[in-house]
Every structure is written in C-alpha cells, then in structure tokens.
N, C-alpha and C positions, 0 to 999 in steps of 0.2 A: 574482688577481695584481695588480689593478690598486686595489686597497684596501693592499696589503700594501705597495706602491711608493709608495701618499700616507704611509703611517706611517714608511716609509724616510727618504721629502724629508724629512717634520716634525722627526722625532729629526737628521738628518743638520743642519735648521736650528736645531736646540737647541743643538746642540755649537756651531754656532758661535756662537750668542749666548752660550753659556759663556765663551767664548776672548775673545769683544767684551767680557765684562763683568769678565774677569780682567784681561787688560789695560786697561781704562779705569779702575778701583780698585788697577791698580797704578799708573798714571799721576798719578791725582788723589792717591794718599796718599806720593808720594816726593816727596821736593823735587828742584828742578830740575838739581841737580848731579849727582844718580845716574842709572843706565841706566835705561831699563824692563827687565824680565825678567817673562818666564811663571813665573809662583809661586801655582801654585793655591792651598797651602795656607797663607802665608802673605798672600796677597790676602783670602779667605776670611776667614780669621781678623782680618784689619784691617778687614773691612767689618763681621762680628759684633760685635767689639770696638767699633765705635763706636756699635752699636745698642744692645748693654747698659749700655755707659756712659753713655749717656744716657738711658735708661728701665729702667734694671736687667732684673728677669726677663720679664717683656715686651716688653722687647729682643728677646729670642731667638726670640719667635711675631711680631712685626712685619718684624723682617729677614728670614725664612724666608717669612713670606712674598711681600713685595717680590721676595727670588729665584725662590720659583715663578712668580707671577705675570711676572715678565719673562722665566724661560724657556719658561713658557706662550706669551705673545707671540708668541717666536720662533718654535716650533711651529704655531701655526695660521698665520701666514706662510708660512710653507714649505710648509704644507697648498695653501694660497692658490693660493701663485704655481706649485702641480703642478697645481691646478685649471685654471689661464688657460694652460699653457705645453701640455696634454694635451686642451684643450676648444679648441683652435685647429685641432689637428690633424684 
C-alpha cells in the first residue's frame, strides 16, 4: 500500500506540473493585454508549434521530449517529498 500511495503523490505531482506548464506557455505566448486561460490544447499546440517551426521534424521529438522530461521532474518530486514527509513519521 505504501509503494502504490508514492505512485499516487508522483502522478498527483505530475498533473500539477501539467497545470504549471500550461499556464506558464499560456502566459509567455499572450501578449499582455489578454487573460490567462487554462487551454490545454491550444497551449500545447503553441509550445509544439514553436518547436517545429524552428527545427521542422525534429521539432516534434525535442518538444516531446522537454515535456516528458519536466513532467518527469515533477514526478520524482513528488516521489521525493512522500519520501521525507512518511520517513519523518
């Protein structure tokens, strides 16, 4: 139970480095006169779109990975901090 509760934190920390990285590329690609808005798929697609357009098809295997790798990140963080927050106790 307590392997299945670190994969819970990890994924539960991935969603939010999801949510952190949609709204920070929707922040950086609006100009300052619009809202922010949660727009996963046009976030998404404005972060790929600037990866192809500047490296064409290997665009698409460098952004992909950027994104795994920093929602990796966020995952073993979250692994991390259920490590130090359950080895206390």
């Amino acid at each position: 139970m307590k392997k299945q509760n670190k994969i819970y934190f990890g994924v539960l920390f991935s969603l939010v480095g999801f949510v952190l990285s949609i709204l920070a590329i929707d922040l950086l690609s609006k100009p300052d006169n619009v809202a922010i808005s949660f727009d996963p798929i046009d976030s998404l697609s404005g972060f790929f779109f600037t990866f192809v357009f500047m490296m064409g098809t290997i665009g698409w295997l460098i952004g992909s990975l950027v994104l795994i790798i920093y929602l990796s990140a966020f995952y073993f963080l979250g692994t991390w901090i259920y490590n130090v927050i359950y080895k206390q106790k």
